[in-house]
GUZANU-656648 format. One record per residue (C-alpha): y, x, z. Coordinates in Angstrom, 3 decimals. Layout:
GUZANU-656648
<yy = Y | xx = X | zz = Z>
...
//
This chain:
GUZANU-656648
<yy = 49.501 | xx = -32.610 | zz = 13.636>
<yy = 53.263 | xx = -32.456 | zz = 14.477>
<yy = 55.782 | xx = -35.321 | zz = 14.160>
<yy = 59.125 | xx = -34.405 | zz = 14.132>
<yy = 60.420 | xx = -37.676 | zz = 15.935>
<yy = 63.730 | xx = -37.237 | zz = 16.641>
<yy = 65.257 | xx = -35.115 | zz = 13.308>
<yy = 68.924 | xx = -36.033 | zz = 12.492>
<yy = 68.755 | xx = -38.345 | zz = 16.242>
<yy = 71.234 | xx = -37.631 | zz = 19.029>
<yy = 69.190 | xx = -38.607 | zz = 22.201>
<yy = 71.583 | xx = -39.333 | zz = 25.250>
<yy = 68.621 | xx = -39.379 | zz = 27.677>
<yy = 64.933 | xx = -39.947 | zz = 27.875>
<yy = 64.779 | xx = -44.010 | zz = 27.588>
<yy = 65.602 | xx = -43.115 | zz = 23.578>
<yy = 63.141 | xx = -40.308 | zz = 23.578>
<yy = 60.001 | xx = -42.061 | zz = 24.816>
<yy = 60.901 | xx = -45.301 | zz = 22.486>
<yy = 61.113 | xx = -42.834 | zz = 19.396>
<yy = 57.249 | xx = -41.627 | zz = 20.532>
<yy = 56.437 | xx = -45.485 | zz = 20.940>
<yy = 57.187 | xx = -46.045 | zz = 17.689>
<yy = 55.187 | xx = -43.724 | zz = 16.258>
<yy = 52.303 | xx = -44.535 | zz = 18.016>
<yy = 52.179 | xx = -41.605 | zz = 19.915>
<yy = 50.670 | xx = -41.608 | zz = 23.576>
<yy = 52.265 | xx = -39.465 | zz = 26.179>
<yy = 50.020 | xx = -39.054 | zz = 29.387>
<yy = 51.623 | xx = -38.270 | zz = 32.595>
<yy = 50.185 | xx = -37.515 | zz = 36.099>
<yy = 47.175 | xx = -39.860 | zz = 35.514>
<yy = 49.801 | xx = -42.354 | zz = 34.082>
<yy = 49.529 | xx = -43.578 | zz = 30.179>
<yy = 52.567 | xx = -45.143 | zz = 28.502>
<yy = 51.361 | xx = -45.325 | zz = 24.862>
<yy = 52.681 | xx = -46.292 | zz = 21.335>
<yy = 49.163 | xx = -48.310 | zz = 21.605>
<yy = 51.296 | xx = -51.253 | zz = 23.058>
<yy = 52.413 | xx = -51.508 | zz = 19.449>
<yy = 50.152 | xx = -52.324 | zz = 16.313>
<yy = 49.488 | xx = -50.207 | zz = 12.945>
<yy = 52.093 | xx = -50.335 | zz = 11.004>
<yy = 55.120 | xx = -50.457 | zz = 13.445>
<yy = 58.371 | xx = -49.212 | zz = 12.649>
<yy = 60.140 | xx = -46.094 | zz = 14.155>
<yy = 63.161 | xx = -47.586 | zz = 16.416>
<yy = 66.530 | xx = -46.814 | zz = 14.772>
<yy = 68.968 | xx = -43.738 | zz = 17.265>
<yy = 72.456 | xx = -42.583 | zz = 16.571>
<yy = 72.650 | xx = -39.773 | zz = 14.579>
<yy = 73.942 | xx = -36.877 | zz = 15.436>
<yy = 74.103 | xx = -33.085 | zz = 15.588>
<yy = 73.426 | xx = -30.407 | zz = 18.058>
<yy = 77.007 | xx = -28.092 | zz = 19.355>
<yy = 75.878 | xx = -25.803 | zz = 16.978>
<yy = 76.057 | xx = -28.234 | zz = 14.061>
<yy = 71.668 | xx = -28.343 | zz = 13.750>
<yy = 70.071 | xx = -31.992 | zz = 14.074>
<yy = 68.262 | xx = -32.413 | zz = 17.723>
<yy = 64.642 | xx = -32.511 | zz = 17.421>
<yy = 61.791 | xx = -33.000 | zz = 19.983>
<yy = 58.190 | xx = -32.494 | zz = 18.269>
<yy = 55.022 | xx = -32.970 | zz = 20.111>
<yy = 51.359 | xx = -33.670 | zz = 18.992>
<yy = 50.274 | xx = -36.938 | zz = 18.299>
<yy = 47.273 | xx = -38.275 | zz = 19.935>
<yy = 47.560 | xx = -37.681 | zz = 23.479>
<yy = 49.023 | xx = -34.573 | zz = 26.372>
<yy = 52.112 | xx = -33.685 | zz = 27.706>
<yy = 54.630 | xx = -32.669 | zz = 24.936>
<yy = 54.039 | xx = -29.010 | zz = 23.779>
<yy = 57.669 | xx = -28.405 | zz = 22.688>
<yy = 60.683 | xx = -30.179 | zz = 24.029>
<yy = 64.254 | xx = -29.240 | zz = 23.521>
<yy = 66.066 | xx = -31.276 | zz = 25.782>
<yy = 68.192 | xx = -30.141 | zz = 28.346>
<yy = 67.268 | xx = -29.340 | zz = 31.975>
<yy = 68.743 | xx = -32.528 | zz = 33.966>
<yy = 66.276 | xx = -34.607 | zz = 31.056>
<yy = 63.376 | xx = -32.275 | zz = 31.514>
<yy = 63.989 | xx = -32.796 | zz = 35.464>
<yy = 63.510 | xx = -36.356 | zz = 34.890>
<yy = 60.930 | xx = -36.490 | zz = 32.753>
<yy = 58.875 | xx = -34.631 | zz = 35.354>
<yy = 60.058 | xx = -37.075 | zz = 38.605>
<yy = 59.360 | xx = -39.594 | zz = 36.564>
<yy = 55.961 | xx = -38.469 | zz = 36.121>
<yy = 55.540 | xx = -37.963 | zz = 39.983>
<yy = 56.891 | xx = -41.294 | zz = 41.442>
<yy = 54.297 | xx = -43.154 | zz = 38.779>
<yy = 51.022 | xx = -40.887 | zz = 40.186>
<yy = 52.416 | xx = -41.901 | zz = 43.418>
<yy = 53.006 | xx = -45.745 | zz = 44.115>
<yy = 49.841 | xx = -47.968 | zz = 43.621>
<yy = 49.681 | xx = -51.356 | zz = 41.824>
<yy = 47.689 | xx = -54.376 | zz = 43.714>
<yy = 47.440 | xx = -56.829 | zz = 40.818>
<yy = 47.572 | xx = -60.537 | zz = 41.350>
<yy = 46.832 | xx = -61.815 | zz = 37.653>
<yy = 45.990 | xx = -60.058 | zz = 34.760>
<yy = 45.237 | xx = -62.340 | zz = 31.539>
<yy = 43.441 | xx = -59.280 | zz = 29.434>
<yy = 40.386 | xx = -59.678 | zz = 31.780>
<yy = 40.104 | xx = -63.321 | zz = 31.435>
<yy = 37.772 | xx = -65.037 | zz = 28.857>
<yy = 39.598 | xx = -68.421 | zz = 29.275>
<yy = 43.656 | xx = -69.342 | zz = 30.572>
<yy = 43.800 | xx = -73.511 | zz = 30.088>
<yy = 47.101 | xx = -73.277 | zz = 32.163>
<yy = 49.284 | xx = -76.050 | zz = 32.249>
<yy = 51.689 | xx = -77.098 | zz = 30.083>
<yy = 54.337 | xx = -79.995 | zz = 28.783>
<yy = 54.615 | xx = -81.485 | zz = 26.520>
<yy = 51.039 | xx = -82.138 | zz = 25.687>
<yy = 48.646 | xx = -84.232 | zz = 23.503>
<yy = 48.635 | xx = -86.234 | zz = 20.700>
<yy = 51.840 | xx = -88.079 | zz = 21.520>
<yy = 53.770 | xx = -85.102 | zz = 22.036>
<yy = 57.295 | xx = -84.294 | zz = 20.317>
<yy = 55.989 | xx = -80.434 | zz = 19.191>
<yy = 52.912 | xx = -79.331 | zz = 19.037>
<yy = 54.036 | xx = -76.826 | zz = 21.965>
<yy = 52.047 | xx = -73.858 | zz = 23.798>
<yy = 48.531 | xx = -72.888 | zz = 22.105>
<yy = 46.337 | xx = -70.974 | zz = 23.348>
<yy = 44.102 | xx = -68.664 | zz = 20.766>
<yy = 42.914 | xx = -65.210 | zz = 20.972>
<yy = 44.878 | xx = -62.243 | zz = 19.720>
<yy = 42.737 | xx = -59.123 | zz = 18.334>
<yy = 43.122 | xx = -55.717 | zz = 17.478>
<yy = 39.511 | xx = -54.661 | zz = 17.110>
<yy = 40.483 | xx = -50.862 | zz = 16.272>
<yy = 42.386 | xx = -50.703 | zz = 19.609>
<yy = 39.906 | xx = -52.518 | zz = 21.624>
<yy = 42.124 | xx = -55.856 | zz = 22.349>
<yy = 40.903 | xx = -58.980 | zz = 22.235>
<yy = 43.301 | xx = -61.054 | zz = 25.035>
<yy = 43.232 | xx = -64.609 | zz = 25.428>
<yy = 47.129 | xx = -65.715 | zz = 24.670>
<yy = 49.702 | xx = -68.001 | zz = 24.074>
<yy = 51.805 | xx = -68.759 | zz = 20.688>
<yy = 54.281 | xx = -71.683 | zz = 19.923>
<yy = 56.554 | xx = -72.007 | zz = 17.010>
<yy = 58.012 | xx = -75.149 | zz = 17.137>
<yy = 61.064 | xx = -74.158 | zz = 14.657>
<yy = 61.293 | xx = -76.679 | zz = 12.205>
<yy = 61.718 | xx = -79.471 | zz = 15.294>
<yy = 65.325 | xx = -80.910 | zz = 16.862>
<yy = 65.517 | xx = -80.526 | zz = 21.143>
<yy = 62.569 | xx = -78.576 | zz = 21.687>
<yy = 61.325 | xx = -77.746 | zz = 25.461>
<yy = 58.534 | xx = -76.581 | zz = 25.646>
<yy = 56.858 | xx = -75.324 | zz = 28.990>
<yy = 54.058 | xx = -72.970 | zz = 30.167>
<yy = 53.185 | xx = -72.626 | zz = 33.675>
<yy = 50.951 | xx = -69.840 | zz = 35.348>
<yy = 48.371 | xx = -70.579 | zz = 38.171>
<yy = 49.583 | xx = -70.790 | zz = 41.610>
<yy = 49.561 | xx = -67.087 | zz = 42.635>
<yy = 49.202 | xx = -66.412 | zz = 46.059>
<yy = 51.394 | xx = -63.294 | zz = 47.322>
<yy = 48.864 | xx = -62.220 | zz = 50.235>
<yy = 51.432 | xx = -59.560 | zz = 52.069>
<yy = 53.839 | xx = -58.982 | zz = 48.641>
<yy = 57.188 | xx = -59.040 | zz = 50.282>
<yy = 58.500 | xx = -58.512 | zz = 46.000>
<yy = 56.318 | xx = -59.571 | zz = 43.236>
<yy = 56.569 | xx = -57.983 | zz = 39.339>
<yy = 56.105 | xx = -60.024 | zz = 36.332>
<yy = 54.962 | xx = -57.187 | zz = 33.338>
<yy = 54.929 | xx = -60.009 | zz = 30.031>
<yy = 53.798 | xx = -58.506 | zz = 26.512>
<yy = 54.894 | xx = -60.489 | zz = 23.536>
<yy = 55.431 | xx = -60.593 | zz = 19.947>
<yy = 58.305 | xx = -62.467 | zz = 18.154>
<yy = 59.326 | xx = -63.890 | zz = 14.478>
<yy = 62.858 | xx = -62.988 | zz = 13.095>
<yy = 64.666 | xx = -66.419 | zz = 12.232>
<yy = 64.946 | xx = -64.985 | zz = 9.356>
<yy = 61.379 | xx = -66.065 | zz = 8.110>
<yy = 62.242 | xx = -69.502 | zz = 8.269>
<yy = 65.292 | xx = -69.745 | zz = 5.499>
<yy = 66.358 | xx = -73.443 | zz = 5.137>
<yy = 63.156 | xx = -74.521 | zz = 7.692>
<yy = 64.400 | xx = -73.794 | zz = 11.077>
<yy = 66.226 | xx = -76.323 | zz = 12.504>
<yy = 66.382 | xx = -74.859 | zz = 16.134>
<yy = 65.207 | xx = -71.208 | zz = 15.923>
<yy = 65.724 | xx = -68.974 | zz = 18.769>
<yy = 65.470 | xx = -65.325 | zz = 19.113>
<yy = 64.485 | xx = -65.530 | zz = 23.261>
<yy = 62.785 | xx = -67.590 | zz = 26.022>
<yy = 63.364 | xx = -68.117 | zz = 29.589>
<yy = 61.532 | xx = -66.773 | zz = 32.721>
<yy = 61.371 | xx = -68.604 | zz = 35.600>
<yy = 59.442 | xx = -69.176 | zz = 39.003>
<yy = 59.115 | xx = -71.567 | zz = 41.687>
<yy = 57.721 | xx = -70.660 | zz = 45.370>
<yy = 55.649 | xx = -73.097 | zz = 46.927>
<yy = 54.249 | xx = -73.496 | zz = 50.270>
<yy = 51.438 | xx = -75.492 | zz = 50.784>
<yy = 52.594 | xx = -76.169 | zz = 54.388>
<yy = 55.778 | xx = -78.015 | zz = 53.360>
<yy = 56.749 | xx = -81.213 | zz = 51.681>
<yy = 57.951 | xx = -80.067 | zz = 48.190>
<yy = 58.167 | xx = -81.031 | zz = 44.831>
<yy = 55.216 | xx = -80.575 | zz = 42.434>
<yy = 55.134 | xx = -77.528 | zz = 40.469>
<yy = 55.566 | xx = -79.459 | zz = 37.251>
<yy = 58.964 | xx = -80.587 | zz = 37.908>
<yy = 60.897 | xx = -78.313 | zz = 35.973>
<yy = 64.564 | xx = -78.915 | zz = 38.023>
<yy = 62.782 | xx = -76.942 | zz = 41.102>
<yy = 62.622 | xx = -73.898 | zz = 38.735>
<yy = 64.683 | xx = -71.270 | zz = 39.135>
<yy = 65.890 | xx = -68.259 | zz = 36.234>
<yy = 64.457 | xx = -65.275 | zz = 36.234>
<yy = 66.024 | xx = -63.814 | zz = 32.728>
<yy = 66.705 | xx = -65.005 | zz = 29.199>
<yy = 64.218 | xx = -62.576 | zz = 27.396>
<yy = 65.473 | xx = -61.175 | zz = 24.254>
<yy = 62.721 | xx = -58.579 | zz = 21.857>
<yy = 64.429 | xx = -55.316 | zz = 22.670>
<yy = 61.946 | xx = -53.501 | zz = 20.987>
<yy = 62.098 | xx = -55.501 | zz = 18.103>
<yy = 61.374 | xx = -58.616 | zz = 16.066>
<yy = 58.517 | xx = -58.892 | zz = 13.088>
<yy = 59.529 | xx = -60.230 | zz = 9.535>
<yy = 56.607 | xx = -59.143 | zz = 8.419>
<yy = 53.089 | xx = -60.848 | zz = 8.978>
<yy = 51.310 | xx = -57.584 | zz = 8.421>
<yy = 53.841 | xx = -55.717 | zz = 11.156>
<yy = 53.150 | xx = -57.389 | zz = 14.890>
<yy = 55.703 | xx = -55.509 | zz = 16.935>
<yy = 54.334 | xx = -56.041 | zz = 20.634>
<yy = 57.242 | xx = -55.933 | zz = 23.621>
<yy = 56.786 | xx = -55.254 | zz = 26.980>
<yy = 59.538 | xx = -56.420 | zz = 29.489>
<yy = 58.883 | xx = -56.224 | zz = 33.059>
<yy = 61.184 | xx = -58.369 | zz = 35.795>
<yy = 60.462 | xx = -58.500 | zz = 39.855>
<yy = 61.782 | xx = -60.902 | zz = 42.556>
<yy = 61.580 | xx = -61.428 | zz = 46.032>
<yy = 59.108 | xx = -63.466 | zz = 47.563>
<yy = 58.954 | xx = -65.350 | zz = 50.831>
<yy = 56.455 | xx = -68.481 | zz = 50.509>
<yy = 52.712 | xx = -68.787 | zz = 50.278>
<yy = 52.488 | xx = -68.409 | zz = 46.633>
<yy = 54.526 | xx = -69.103 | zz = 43.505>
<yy = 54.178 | xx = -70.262 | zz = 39.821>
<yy = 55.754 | xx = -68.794 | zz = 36.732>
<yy = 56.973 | xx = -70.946 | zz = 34.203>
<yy = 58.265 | xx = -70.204 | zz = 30.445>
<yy = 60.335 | xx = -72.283 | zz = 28.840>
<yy = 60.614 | xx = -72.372 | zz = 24.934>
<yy = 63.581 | xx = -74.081 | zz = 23.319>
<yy = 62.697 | xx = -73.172 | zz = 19.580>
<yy = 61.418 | xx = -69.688 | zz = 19.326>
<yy = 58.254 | xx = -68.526 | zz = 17.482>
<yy = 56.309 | xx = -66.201 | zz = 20.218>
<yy = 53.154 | xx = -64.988 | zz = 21.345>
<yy = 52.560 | xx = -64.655 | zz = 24.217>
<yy = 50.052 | xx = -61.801 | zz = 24.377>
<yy = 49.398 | xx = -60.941 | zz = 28.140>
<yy = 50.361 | xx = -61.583 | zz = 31.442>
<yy = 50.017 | xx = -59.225 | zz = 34.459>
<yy = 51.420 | xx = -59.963 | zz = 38.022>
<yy = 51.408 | xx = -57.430 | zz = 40.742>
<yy = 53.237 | xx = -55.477 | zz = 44.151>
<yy = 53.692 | xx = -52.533 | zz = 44.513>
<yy = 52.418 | xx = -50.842 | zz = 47.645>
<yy = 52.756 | xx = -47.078 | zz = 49.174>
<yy = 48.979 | xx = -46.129 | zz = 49.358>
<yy = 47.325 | xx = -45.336 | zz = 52.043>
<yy = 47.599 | xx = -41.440 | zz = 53.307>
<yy = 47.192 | xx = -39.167 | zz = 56.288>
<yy = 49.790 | xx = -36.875 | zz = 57.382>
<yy = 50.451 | xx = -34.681 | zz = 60.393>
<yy = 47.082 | xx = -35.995 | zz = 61.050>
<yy = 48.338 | xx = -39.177 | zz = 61.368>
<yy = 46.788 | xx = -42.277 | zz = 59.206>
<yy = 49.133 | xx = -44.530 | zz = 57.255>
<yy = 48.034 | xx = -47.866 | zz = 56.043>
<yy = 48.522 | xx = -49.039 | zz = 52.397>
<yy = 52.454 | xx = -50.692 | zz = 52.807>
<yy = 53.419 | xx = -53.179 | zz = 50.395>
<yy = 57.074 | xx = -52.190 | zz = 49.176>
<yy = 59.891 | xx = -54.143 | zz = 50.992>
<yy = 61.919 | xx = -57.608 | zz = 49.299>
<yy = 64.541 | xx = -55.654 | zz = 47.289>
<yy = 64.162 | xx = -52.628 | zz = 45.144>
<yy = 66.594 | xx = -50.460 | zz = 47.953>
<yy = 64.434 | xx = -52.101 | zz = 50.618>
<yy = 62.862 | xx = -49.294 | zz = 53.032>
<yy = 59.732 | xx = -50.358 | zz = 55.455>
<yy = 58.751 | xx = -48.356 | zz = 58.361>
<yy = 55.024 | xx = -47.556 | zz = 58.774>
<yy = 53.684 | xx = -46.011 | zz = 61.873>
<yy = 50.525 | xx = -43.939 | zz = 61.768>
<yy = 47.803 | xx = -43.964 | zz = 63.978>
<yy = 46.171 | xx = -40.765 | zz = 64.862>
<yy = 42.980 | xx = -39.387 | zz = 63.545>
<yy = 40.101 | xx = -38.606 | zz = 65.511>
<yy = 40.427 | xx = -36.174 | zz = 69.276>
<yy = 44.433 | xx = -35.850 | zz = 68.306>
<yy = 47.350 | xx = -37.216 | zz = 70.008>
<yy = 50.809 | xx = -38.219 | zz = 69.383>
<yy = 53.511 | xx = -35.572 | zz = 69.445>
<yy = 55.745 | xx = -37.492 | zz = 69.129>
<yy = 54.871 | xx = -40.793 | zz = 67.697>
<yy = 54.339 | xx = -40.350 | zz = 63.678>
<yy = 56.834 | xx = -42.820 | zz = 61.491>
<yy = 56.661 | xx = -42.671 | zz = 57.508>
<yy = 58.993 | xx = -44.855 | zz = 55.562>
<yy = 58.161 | xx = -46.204 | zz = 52.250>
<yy = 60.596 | xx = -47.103 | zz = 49.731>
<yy = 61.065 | xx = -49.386 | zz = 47.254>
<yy = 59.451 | xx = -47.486 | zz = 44.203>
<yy = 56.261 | xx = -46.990 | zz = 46.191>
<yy = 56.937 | xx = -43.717 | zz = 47.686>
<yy = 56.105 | xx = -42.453 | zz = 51.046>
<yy = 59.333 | xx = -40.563 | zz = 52.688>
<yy = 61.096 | xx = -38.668 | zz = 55.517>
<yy = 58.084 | xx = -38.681 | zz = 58.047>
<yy = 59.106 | xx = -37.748 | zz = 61.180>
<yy = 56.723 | xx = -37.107 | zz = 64.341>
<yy = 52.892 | xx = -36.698 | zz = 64.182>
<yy = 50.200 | xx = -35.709 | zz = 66.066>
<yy = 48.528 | xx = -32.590 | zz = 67.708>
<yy = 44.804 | xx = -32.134 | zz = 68.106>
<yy = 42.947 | xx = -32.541 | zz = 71.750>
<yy = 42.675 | xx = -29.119 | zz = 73.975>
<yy = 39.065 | xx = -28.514 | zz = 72.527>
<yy = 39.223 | xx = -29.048 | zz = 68.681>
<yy = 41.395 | xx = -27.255 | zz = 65.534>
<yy = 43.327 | xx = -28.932 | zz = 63.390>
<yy = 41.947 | xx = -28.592 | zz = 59.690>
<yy = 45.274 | xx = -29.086 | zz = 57.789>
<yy = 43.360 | xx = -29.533 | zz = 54.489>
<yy = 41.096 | xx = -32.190 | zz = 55.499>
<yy = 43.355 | xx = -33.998 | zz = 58.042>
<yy = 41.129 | xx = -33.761 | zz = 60.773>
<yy = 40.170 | xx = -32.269 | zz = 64.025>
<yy = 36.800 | xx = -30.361 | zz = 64.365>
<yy = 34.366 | xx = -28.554 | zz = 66.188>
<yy = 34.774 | xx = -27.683 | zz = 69.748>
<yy = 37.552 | xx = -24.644 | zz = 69.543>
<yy = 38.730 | xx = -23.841 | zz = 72.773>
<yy = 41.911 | xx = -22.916 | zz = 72.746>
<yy = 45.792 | xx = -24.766 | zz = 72.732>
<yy = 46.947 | xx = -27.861 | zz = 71.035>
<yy = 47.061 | xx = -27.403 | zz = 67.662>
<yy = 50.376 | xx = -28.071 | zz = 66.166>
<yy = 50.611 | xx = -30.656 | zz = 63.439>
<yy = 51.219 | xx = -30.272 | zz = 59.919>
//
């Protein structure tokens, strides 16, 4: 089966493309790397595109099969195509080291304010969203405090320890109610809710993590993908955001000021260049550097009966890719280089052989 997802669309570039497959559920698979319409639940709307025609005066289309595999039939033009297929190779290539994930845990009791039975709002609940045919069942968050004057309420994360992160990602999926639902009820509905993060070291004398002053903004996060007015549509956004990171650890907070949300799950993480051997030299797993344009240096170590010619250097950039090597190594008088294996064998007698 065929959908035709983009008739009478004009797609500018490939952001607009893969949200029109979201949208129908459809799960595009590249290079080991999934980015599915599962993320959103049965029933979801197709996201609204411009419309517009072709040069030759025919709507643009781009039909694929649902279910899975690389699109069968694409017109797009070649600099989207190009993309599409980098894309695909710089997500195979960087590795994720996750920090917190909330869809493994069975329980989250994280901390928040206010809280109790004196409170203002009822505030943060936690609860258990399911999708039994997709095989969710996360642990989550929800408040909808509308129909209450000054609310502020707060959710805070564990302390997360960065281990070598020099920049940490924050990937948050959600859900959200239109104000819309709430006609004459709301008296302080919001469409958004803040991100924000403290780094704490346990070394130094500084304020508690509850004190919400210490906090600094991440983003004001608005549904881009879209909000439900529906109870029977759940429209599930992802929104990922990244920051430097210097201290021991660090908390995430989320602040509510009157939205309704769910917050479905949570997953912290770095992003490291993996390990690999090249020019039979060995490079360590290198976590990427503080900013996104940040480039680390890794030097590599020779492998076994080799020796530097010159010294091998790899740099790894801030997506998680390994690039511009320069040196390497050259096997011992006495052994051959196997180029596929990244080794040197057997007792060849013979020259150096020259690295690859």
């Amino acid at each position: 089966m065929k959908v035709d997802c983009t008739k009478d669309n004009n797609f500018h570039h490939w952001k607009k493309a893969r949200r029109c497959m979201i949208g129908y559920g459809v799960e595009v698979v590249m290079a080991g790397v999934v980015s599915a319409g599962g993320s959103s639940s049965k029933g979801r709307r197709p996201l609204d595109a411009p419309r517009g025609t072709s040069s030759s005066g025919s709507p643009r289309s781009c039909s694929f099969p649902v279910g899975g595999g690389l699109p069968s039939r694409a017109f797009m033009r070649p600099s989207l195509l190009a993309l599409f297929l980098l894309t695909a190779l710089a997500l195979a290539s960087a590795e994720q080291v996750v920090l917190l994930d909330t869809t493994t845990e069975s329980s989250l009791e994280w901390t928040r304010y206010p809280f109790g039975p004196n409170s203002p709002t009822p505030g943060w609940v936690e609860e258990s969203f399911t999708q039994f045919e997709n095989g969710i069942n996360w642990r989550s968050y929800v408040v909808c405090d509308v129909a209450y004057n000054n609310v502020n309420n707060w959710l805070w994360t564990p302390f997360i320890e960065r281990g070598p992160a020099n920049r940490m990602y924050i990937e948050v999926k959600f859900s959200m109610r239109d104000c819309s639902l709430f006609p004459g009820t709301a008296l302080s509905c919001k469409e958004t809710f803040s991100l924000l993060y403290y780094e704490f070291d346990a070394a130094t004398k500084e304020p508690p993590f509850w004190e919400p002053e210490s906090y600094k903004l991440i983003d004001r996060i608005a549904a881009d993908e879209g909000r439900f007015t529906n109870s029977a549509d759940i429209i599930i956004n992802a929104e990922v955001r990244s920051i430097p990171v210097t201290k021991k650890g660090i908390y995430f907070a989320f602040r509510d000021q009157g939205a309704c949300i769910s917050l479905l799950a949570i997953k912290v993480y770095y992003i490291t260049c993996p390990e690999i051997t090249k020019a039979f030299a060995h490079f360590p797993t290198t976590p990427t550097g503080a900013e996104v344009t940040s480039i680390e240096q890794a030097k590599g170590v020779c492998v076994a009966h080799a020796r530097e010619d010159p010294p091998a250097n790899f740099l790894c950039t801030g997506d998680g890719q390994w690039s511009l090597l320069s040196g390497g190594c050259a096997c011992l008088p006495g052994y051959q280089g196997n180029v596929e294996k990244q080794s040197c064998d057997g007792e060849y007698r013979g020259r150096d052989s020259v690295h690859v």
